[in-house]
N, C-alpha and C positions, 0 to 999 in steps of 0.2 A: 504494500500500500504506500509505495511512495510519495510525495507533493511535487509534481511538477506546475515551472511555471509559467505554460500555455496559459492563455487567455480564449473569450471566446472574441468572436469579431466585434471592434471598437463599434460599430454602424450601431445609434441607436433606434431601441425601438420604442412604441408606446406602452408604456408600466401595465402589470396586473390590475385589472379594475377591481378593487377590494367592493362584493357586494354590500349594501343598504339596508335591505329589508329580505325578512325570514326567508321566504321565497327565492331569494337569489343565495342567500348563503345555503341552504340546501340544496339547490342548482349545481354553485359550485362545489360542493360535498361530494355529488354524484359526479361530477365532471372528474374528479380527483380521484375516487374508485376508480369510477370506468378507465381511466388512463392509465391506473398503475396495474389492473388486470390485466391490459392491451399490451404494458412494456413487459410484464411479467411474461408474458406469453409466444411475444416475437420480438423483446429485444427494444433496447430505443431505438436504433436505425432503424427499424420494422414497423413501430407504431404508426401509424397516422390520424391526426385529426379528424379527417373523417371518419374512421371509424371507432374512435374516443365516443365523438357526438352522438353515432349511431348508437354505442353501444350506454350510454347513458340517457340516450332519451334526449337529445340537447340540438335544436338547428344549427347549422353548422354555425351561421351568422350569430347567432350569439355564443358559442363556444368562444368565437372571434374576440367577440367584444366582453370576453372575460379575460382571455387568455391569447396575447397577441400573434402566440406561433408554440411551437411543440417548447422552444427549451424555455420558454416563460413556466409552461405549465412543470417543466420537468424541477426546472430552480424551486416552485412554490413546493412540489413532493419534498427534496431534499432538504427548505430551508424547516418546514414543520419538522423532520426529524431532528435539524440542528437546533432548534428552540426546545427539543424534549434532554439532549446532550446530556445540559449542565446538574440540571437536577437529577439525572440518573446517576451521572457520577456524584456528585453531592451528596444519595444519600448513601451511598457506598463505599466513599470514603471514611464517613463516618464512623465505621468498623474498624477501617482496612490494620489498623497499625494493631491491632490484638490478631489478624489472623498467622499460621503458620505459614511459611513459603509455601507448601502443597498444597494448602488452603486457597493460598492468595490466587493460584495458578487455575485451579477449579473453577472460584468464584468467578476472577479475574474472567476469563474465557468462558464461563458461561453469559458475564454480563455481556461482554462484546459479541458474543454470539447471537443473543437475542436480538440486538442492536442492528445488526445484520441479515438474519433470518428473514426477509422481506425478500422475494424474487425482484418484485420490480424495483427496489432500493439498489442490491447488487448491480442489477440490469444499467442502471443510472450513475454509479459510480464505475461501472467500466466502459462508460459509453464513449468509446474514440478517443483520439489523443487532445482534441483541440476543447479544452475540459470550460464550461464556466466558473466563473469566481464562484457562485454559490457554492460548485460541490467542491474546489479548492478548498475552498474555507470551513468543510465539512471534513476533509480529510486531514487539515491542519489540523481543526481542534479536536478531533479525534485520538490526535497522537501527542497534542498536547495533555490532555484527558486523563490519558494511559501514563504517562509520563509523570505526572500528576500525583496519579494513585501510587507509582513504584516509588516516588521520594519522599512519599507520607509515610510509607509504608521503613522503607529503610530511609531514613535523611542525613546516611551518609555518601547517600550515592551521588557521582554526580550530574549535574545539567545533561552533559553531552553522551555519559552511559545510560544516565534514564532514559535519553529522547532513543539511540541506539535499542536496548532491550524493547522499549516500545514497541517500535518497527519491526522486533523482530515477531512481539507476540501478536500482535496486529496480524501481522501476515500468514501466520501459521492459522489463527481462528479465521481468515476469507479464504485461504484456503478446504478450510473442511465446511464455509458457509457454499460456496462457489461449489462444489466438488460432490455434496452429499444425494444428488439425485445418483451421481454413480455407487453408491455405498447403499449395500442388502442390509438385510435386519442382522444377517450375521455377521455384519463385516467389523474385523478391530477395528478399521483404520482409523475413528473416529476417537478409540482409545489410545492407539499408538500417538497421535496426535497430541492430546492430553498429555500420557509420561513423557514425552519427548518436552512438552512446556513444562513441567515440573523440573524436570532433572538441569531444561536450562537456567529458570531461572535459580532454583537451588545453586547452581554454578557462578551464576553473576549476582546472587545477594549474601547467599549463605555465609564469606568470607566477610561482607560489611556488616551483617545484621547476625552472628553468630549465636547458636541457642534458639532459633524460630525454626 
């Protein structure tokens, strides 16, 4: 999960129209489903508008004048998950420094897992290289998040190992988010994944934070 720093195209367009009244913010509720069933299913490259609107019930003309093109509505998906981020980690830091390393590794990767667990979310975070700020700034503070929780957790570690360890568990959990439609009901792989995050970060805290 690295941050690069593509941009999307400078060319502006006309902003999300935040609806007014009941009726249009249930509009665009349904607009929001129906789009993220649509990228979940064929991808963002895949999606299209028109069949966003079809499938939520919406003419296309006012899908328009909600949502001025695919990545306005794609930004409004990813920026709702970034407004839920902070308070996820929030209240799970609140623990974090009483649990053991194996603990932390569990918890740790189950929280970002669920985090993740969204097809159309995955789908919109690997969408092409030429990335928007919104979901830039979703992947930032995701690894700042993570990074966060490793120096509460041990706070002798430093800056530049926490943001490193981050990235590495980050990647290991979208890896088995990404990957688990290949994975049976018997498959370890989902377990090997798991002790492998144990053992690493046992590896990279165990010597700072000795005795957890």
């Amino acid at each position: 999960m690295s941050v690069h720093s593509h941009k999307s195209s400078s060319k502006k367009t006309r902003p999300v129209q935040a609806p007014q009244r009941s009726n249009g913010k249930l509009r665009v509720a349904a607009i929001l489903e129906a789009a993220a069933a649509v990228i979940s299913e064929k991808g963002y490259e895949g999606a299209t508008m028109a069949e966003i609107a079809a499938r939520s019930g919406t003419k296309i003309g006012s899908l328009y004048r909600f949502f001025p093109n695919k990545e306005s509505l794609a930004d409004t998906i990813v920026v709702s998950a970034r407004e839920n981020l902070d308070a996820v980690f929030d209240r799970f830091d609140a623990g974090v420094n009483a649990l053991s390393i194996r603990d932390l590794a569990d918890d740790l990767m189950a929280l970002i897992f669920e985090l993740f667990n969204r097809p159309a979310f995955m789908q919109l975070l690997d969408a092409g290289q030429d990335w928007s700020v919104k979901r830039e700034e979703f992947r930032s503070a995701m690894l700042e998040r993570v990074a966060k929780t490793l120096t509460i957790h041990t706070p002798n570690l430093s800056k530049k190992s926490a943001g490193d360890i981050a990235l590495v568990v980050l990647l290991n959990v979208k890896a088995v988010a990404t990957h688990q439609a290949f994975f049976d009901s018997a498959s370890s792989a989902p377990g090997e994944f798991r002790d492998m995050t144990r053992l690493y970060l046992q590896s990279r805290l165990g010597s700072s934070k000795s005795g957890k």
